[in-house]
HTML snippet that shows the backbone in 3Dmol.js (N, CA, C, O; Angstrom):
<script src="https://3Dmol.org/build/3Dmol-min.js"></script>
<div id="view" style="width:600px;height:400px;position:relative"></div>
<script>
const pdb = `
ATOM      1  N   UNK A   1      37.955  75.701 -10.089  1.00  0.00           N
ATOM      2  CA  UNK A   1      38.686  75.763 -11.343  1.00  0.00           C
ATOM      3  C   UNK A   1      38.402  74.499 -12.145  1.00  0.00           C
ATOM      4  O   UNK A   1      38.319  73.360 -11.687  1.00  0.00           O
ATOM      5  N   UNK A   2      38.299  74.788 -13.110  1.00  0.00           N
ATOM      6  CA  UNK A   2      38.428  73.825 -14.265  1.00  0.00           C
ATOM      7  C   UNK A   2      39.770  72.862 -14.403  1.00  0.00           C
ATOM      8  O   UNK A   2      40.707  73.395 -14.997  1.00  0.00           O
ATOM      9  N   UNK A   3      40.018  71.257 -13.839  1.00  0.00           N
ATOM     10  CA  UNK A   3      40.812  70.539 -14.073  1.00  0.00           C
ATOM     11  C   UNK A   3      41.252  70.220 -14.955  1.00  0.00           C
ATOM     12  O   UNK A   3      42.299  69.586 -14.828  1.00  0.00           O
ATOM     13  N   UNK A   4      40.668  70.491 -16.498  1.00  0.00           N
ATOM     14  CA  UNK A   4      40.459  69.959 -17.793  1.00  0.00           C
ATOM     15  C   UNK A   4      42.260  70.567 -17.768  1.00  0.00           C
ATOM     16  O   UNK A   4      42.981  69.579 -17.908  1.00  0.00           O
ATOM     17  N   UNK A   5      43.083  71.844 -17.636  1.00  0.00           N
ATOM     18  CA  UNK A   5      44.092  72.021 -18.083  1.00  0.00           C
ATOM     19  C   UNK A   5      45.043  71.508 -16.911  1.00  0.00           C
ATOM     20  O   UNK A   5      46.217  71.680 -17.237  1.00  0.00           O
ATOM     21  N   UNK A   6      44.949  71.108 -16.033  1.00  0.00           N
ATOM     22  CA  UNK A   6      45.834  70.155 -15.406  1.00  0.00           C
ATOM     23  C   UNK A   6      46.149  69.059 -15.891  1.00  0.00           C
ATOM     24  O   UNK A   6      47.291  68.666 -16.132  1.00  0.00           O
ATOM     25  N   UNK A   7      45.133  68.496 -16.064  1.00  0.00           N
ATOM     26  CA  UNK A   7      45.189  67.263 -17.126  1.00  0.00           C
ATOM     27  C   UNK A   7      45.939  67.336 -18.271  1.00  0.00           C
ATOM     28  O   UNK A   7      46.647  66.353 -18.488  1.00  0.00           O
ATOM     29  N   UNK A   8      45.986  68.516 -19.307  1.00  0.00           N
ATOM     30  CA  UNK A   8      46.549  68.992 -20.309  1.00  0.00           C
ATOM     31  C   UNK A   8      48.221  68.966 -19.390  1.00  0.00           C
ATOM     32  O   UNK A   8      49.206  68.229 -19.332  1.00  0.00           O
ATOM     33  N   UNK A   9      48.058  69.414 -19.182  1.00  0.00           N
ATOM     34  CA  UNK A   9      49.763  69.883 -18.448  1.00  0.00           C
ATOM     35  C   UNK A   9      50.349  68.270 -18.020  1.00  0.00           C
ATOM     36  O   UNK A   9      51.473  67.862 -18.314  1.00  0.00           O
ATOM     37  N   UNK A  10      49.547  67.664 -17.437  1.00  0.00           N
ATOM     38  CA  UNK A  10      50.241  66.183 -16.592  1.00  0.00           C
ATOM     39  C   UNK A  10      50.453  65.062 -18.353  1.00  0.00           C
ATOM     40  O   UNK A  10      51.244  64.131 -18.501  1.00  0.00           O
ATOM     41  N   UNK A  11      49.371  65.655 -19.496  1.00  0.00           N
ATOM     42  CA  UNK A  11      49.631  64.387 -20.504  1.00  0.00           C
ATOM     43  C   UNK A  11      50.578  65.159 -21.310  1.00  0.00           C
ATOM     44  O   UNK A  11      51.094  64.539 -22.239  1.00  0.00           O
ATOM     45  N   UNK A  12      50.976  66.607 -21.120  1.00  0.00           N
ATOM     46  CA  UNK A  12      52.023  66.979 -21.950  1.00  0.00           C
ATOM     47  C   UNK A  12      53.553  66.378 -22.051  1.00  0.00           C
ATOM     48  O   UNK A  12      54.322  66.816 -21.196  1.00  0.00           O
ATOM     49  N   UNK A  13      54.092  65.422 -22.996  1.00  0.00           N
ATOM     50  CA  UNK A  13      55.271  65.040 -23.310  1.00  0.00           C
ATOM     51  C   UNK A  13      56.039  66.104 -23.526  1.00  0.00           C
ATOM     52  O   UNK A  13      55.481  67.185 -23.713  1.00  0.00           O
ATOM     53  N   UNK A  14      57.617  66.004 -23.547  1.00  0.00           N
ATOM     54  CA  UNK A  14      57.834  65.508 -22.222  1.00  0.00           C
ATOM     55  C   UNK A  14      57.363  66.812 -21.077  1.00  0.00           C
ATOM     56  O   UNK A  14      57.148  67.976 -21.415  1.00  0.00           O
ATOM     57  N   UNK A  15      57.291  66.372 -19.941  1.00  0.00           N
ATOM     58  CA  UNK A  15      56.016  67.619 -19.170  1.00  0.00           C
ATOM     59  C   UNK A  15      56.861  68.309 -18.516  1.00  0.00           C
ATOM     60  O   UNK A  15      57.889  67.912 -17.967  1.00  0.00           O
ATOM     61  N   UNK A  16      56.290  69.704 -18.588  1.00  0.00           N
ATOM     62  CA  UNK A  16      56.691  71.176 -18.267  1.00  0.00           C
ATOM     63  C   UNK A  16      56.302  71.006 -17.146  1.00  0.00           C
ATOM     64  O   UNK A  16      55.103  70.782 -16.978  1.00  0.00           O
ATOM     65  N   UNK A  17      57.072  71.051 -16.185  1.00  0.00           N
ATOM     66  CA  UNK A  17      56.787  71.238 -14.803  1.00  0.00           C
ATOM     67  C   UNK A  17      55.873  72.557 -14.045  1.00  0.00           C
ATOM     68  O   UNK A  17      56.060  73.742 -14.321  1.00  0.00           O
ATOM     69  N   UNK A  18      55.091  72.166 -13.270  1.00  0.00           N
ATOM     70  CA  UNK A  18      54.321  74.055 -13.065  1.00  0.00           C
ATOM     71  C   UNK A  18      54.119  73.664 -11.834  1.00  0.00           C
ATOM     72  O   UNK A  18      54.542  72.631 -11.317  1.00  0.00           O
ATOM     73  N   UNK A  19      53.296  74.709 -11.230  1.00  0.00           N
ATOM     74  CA  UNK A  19      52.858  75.185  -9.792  1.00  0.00           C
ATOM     75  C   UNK A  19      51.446  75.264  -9.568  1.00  0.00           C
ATOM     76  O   UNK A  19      50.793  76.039 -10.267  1.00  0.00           O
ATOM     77  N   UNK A  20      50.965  74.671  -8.817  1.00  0.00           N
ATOM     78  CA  UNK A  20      49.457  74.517  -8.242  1.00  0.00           C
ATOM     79  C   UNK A  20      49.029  75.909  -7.279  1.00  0.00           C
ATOM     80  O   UNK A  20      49.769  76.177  -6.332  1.00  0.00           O
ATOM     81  N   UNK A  21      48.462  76.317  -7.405  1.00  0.00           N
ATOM     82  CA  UNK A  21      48.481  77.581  -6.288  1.00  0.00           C
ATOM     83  C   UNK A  21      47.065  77.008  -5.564  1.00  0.00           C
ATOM     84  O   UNK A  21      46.291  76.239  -6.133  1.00  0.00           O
ATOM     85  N   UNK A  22      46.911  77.448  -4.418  1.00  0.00           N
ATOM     86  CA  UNK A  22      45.692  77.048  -3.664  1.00  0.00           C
ATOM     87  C   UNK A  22      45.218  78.116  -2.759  1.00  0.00           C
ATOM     88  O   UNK A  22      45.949  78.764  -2.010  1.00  0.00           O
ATOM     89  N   UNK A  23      43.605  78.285  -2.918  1.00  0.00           N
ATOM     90  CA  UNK A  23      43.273  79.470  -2.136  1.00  0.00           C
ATOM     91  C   UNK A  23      43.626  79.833  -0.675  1.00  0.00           C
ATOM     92  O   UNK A  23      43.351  80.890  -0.107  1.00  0.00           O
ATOM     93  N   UNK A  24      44.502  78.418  -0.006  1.00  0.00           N
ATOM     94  CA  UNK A  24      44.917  79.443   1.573  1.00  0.00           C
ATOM     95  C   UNK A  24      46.376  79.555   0.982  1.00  0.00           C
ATOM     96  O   UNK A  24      47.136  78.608   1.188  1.00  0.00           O
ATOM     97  N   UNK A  25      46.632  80.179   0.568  1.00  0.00           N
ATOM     98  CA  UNK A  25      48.138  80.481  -0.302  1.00  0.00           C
ATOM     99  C   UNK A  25      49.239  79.386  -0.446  1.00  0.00           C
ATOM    100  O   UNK A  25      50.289  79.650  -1.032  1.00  0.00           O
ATOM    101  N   UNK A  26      48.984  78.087   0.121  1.00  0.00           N
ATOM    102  CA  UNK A  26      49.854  77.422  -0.389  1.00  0.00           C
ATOM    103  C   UNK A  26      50.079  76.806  -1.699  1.00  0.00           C
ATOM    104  O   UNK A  26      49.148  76.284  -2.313  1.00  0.00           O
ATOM    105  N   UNK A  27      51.630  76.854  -2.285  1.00  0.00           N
ATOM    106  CA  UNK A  27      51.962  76.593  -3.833  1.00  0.00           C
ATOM    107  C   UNK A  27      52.418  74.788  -3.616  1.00  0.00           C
ATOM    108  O   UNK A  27      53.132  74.162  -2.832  1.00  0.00           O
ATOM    109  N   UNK A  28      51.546  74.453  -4.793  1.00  0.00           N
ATOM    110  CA  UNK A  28      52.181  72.774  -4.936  1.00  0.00           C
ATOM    111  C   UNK A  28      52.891  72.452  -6.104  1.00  0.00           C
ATOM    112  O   UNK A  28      52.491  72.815  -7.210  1.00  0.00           O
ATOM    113  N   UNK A  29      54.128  71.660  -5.903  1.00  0.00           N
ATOM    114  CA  UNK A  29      55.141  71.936  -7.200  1.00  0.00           C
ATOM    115  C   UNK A  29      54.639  70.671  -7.524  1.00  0.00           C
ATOM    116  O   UNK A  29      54.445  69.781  -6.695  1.00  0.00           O
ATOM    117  N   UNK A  30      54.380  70.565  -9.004  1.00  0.00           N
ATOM    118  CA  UNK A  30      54.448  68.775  -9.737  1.00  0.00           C
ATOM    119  C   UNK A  30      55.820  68.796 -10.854  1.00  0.00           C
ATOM    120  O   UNK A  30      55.959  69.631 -11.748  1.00  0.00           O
ATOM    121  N   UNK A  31      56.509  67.974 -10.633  1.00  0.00           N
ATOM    122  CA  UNK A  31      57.665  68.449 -11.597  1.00  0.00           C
ATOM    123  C   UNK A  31      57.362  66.606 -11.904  1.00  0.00           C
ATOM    124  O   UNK A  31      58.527  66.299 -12.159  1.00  0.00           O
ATOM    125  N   UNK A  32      56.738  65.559 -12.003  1.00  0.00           N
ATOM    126  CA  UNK A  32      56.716  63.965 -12.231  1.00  0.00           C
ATOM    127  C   UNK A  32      55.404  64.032 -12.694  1.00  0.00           C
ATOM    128  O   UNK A  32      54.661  64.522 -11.842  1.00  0.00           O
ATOM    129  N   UNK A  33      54.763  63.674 -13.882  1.00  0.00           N
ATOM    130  CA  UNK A  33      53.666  63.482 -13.608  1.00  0.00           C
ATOM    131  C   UNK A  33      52.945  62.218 -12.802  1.00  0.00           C
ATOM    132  O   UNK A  33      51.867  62.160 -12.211  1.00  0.00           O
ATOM    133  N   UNK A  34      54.280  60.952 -13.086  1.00  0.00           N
ATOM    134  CA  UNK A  34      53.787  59.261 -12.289  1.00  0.00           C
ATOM    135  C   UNK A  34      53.606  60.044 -10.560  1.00  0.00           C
ATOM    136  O   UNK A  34      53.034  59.320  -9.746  1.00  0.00           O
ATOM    137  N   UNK A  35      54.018  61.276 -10.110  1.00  0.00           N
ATOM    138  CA  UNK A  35      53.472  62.002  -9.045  1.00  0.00           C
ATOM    139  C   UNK A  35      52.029  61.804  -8.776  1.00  0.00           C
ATOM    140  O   UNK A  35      51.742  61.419  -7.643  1.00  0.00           O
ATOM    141  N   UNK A  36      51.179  61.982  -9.533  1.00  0.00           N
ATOM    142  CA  UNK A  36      50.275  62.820  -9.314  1.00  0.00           C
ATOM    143  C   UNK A  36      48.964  61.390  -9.347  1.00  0.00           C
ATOM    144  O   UNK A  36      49.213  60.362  -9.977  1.00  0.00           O
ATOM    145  N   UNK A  37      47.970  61.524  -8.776  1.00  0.00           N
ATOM    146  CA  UNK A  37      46.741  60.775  -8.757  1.00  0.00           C
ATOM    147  C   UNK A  37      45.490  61.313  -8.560  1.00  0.00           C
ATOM    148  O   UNK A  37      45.277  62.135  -7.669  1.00  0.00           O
ATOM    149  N   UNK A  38      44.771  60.976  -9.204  1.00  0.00           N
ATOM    150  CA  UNK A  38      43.233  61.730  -9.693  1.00  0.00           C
ATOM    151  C   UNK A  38      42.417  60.614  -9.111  1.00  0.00           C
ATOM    152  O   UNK A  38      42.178  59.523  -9.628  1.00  0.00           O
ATOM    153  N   UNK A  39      41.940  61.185  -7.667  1.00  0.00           N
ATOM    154  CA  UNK A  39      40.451  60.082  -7.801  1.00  0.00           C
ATOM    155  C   UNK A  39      38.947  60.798  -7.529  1.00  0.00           C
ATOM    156  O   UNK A  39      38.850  61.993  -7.249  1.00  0.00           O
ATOM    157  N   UNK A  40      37.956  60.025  -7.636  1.00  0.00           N
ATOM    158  CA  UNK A  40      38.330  58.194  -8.461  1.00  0.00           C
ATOM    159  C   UNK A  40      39.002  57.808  -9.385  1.00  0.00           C
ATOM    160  O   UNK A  40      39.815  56.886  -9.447  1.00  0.00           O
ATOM    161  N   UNK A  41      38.414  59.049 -10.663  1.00  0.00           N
ATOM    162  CA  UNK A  41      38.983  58.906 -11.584  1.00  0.00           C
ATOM    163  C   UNK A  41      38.993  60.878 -12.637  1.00  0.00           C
ATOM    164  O   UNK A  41      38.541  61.907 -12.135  1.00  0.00           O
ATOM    165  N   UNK A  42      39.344  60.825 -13.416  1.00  0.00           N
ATOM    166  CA  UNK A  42      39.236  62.009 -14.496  1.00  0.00           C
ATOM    167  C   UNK A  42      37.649  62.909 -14.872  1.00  0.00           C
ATOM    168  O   UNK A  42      37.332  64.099 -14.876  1.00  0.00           O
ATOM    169  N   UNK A  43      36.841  61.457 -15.200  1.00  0.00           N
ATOM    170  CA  UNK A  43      35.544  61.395 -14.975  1.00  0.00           C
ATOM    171  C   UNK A  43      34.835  62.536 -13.560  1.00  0.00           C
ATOM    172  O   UNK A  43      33.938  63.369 -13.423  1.00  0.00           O
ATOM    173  N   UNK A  44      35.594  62.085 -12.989  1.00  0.00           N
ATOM    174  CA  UNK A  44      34.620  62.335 -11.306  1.00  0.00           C
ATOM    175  C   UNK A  44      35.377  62.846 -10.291  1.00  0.00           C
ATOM    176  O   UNK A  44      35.083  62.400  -9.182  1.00  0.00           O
ATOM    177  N   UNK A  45      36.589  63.941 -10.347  1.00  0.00           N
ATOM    178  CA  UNK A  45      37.490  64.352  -9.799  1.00  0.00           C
ATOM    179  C   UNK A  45      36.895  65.214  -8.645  1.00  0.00           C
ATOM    180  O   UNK A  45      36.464  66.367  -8.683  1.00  0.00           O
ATOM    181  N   UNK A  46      37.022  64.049  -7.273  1.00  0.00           N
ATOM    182  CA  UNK A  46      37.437  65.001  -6.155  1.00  0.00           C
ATOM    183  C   UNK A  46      38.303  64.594  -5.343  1.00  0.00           C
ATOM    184  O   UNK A  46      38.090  64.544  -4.132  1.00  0.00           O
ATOM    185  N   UNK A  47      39.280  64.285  -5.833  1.00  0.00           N
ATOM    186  CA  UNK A  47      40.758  64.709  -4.715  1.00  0.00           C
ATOM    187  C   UNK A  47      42.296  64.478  -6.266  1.00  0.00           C
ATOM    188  O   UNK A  47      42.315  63.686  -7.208  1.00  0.00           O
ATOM    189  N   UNK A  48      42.962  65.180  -6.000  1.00  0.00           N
ATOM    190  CA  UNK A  48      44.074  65.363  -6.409  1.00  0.00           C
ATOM    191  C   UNK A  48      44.998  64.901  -5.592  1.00  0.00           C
ATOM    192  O   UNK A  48      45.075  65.746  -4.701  1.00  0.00           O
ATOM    193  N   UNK A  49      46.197  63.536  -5.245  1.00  0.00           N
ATOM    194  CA  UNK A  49      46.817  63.433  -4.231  1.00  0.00           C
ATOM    195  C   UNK A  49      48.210  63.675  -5.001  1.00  0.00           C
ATOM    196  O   UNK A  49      48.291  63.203  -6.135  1.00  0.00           O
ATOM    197  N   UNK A  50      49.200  64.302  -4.530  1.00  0.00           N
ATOM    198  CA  UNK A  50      50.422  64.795  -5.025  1.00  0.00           C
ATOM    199  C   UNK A  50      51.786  64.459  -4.318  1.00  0.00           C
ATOM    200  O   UNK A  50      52.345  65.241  -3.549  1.00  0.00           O
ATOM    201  N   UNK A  51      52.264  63.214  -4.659  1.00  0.00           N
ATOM    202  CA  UNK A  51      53.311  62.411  -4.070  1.00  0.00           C
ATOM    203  C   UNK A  51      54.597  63.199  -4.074  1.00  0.00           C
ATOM    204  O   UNK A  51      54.888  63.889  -5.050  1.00  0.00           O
ATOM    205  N   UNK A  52      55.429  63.113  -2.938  1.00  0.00           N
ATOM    206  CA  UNK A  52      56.619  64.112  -2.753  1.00  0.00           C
ATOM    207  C   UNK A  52      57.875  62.851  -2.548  1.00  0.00           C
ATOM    208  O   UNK A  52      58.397  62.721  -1.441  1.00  0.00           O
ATOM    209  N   UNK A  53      58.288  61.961  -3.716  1.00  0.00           N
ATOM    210  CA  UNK A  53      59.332  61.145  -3.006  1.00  0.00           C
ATOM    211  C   UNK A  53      60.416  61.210  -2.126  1.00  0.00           C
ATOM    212  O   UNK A  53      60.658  60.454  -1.186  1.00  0.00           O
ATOM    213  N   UNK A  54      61.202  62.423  -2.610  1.00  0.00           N
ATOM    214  CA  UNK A  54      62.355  63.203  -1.889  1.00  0.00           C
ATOM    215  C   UNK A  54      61.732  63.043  -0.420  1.00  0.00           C
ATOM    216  O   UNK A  54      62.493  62.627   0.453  1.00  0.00           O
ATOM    217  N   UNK A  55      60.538  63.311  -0.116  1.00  0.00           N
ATOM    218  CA  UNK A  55      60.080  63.595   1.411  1.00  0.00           C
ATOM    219  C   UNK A  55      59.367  63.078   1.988  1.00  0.00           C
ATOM    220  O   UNK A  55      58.819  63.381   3.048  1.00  0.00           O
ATOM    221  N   UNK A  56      59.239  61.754   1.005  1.00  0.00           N
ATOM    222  CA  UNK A  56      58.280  60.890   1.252  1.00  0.00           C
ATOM    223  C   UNK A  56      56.838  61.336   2.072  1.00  0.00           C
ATOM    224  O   UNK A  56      56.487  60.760   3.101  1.00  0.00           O
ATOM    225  N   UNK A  57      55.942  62.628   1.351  1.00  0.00           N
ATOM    226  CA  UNK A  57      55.183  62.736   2.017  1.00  0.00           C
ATOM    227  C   UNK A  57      54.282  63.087   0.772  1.00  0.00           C
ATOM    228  O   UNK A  57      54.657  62.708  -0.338  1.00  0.00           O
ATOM    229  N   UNK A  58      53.037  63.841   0.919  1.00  0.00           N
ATOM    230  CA  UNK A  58      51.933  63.927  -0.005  1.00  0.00           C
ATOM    231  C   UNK A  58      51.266  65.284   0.145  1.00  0.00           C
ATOM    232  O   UNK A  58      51.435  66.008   1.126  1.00  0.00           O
ATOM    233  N   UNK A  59      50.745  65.483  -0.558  1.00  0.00           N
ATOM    234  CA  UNK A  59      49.634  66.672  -0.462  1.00  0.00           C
ATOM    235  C   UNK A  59      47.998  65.856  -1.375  1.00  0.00           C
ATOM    236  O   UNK A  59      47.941  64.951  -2.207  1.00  0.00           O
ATOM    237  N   UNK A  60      47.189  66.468  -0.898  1.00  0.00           N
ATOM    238  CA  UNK A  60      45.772  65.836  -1.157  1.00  0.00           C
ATOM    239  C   UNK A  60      44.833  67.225  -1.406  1.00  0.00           C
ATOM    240  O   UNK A  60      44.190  67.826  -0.544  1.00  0.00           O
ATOM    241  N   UNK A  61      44.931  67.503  -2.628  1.00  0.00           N
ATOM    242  CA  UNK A  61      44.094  69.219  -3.142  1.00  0.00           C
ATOM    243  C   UNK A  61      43.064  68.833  -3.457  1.00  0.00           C
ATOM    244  O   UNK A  61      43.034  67.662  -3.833  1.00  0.00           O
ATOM    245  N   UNK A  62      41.607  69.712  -3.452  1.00  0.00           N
ATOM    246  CA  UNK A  62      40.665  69.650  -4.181  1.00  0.00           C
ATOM    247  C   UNK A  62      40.093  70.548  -5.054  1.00  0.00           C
ATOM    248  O   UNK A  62      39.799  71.628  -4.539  1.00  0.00           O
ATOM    249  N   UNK A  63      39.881  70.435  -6.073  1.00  0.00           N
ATOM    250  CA  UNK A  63      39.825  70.796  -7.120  1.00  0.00           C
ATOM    251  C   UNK A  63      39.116  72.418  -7.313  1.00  0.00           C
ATOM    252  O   UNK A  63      39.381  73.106  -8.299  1.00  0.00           O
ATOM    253  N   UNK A  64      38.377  72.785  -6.433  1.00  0.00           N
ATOM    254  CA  UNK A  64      37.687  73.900  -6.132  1.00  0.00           C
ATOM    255  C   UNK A  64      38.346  74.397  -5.581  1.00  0.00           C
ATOM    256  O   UNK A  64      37.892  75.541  -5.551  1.00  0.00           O
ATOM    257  N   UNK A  65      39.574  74.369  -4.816  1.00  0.00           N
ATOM    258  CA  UNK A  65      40.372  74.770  -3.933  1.00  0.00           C
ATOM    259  C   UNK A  65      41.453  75.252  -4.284  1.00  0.00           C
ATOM    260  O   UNK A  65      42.211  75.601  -3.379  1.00  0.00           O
ATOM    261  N   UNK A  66      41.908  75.442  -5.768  1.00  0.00           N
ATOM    262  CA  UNK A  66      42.405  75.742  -7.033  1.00  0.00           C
ATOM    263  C   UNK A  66      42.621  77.105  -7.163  1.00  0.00           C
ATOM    264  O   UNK A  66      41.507  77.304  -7.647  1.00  0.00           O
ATOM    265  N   UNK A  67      43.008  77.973  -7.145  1.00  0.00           N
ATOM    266  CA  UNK A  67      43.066  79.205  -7.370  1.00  0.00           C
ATOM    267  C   UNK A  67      43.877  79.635  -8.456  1.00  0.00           C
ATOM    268  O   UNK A  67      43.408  80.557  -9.124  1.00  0.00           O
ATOM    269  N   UNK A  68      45.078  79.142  -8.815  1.00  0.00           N
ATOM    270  CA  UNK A  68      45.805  79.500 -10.028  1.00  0.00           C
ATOM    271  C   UNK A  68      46.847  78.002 -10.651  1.00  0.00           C
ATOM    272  O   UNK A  68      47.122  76.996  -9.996  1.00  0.00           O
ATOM    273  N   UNK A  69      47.201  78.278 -11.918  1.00  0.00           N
ATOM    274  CA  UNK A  69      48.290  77.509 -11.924  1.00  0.00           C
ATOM    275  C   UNK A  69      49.605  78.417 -12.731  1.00  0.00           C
ATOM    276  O   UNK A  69      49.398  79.464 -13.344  1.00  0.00           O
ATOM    277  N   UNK A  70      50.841  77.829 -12.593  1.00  0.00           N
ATOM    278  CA  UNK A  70      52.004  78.811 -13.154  1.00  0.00           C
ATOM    279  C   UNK A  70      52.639  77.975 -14.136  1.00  0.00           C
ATOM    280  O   UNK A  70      53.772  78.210 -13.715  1.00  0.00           O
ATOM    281  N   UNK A  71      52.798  77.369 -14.883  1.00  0.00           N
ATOM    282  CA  UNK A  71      53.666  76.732 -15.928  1.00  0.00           C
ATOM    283  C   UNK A  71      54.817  77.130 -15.896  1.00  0.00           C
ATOM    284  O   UNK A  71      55.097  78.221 -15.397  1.00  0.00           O
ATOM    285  N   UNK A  72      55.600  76.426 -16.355  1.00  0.00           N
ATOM    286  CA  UNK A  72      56.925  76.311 -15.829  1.00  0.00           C
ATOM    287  C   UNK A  72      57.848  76.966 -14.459  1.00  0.00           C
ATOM    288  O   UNK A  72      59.051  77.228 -14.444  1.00  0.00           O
ATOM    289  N   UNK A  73      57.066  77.087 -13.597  1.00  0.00           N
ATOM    290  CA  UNK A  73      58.022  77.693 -12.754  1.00  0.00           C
ATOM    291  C   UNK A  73      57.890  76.780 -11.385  1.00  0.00           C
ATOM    292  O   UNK A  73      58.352  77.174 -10.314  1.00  0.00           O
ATOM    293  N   UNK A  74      57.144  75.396 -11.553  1.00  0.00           N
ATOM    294  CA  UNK A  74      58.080  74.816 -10.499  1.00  0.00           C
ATOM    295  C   UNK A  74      59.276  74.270 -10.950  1.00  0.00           C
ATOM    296  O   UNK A  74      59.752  74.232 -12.085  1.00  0.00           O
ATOM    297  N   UNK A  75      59.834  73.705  -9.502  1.00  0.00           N
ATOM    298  CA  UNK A  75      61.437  73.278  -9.856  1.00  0.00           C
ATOM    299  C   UNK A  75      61.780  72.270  -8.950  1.00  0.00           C
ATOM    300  O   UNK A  75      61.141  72.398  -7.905  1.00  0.00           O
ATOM    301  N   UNK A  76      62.805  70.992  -8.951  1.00  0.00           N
ATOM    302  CA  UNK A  76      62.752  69.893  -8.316  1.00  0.00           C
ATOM    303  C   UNK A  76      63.096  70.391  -7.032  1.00  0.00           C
ATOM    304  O   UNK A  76      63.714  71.445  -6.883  1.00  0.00           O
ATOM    305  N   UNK A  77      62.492  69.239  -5.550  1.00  0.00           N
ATOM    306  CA  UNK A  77      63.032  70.156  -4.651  1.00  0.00           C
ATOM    307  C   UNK A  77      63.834  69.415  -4.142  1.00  0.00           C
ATOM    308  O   UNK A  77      64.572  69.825  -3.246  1.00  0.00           O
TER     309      UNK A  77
END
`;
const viewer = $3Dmol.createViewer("view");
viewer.addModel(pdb, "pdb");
viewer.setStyle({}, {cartoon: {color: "spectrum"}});
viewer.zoomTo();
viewer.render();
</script>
């Protein structure tokens, strides 16, 4: 998938929270965008790491690995 509208979604003020879908069916909620980290960089995207404070844990997507996204329908957890 094309990252270009993730990007759109994470610089949208103030940001609409959505859902990452990923081809082994798991859904990733971003409801923060200061969540989210692109490396290396925007330029050269291969890893997406997706900070969970509540659970202090992470998810680490790659970008091909992308299957859908849902706008507005994540929700804090």
């Amino acid at each position: 998938m094309d990252v270009s509208r993730v990007f759109e979604l994470l610089d949208g003020r103030p940001l609409i929270p959505f859902a990452v879908d990923l081809e082994n069916g798991k859904r990733i909620q971003v409801t923060h965008p200061e969540n989210v980290t692109i490396f290396p960089d925007r330029l050269r995207v291969k890893e997406i790491l997706i900070w969970y404070p509540e659970r202090d844990g992470y998810s680490i997507i790659w970008p091909r690995g992308i299957s859908a996204l849902h706008v507005g329908e994540a929700r804090e957890a």
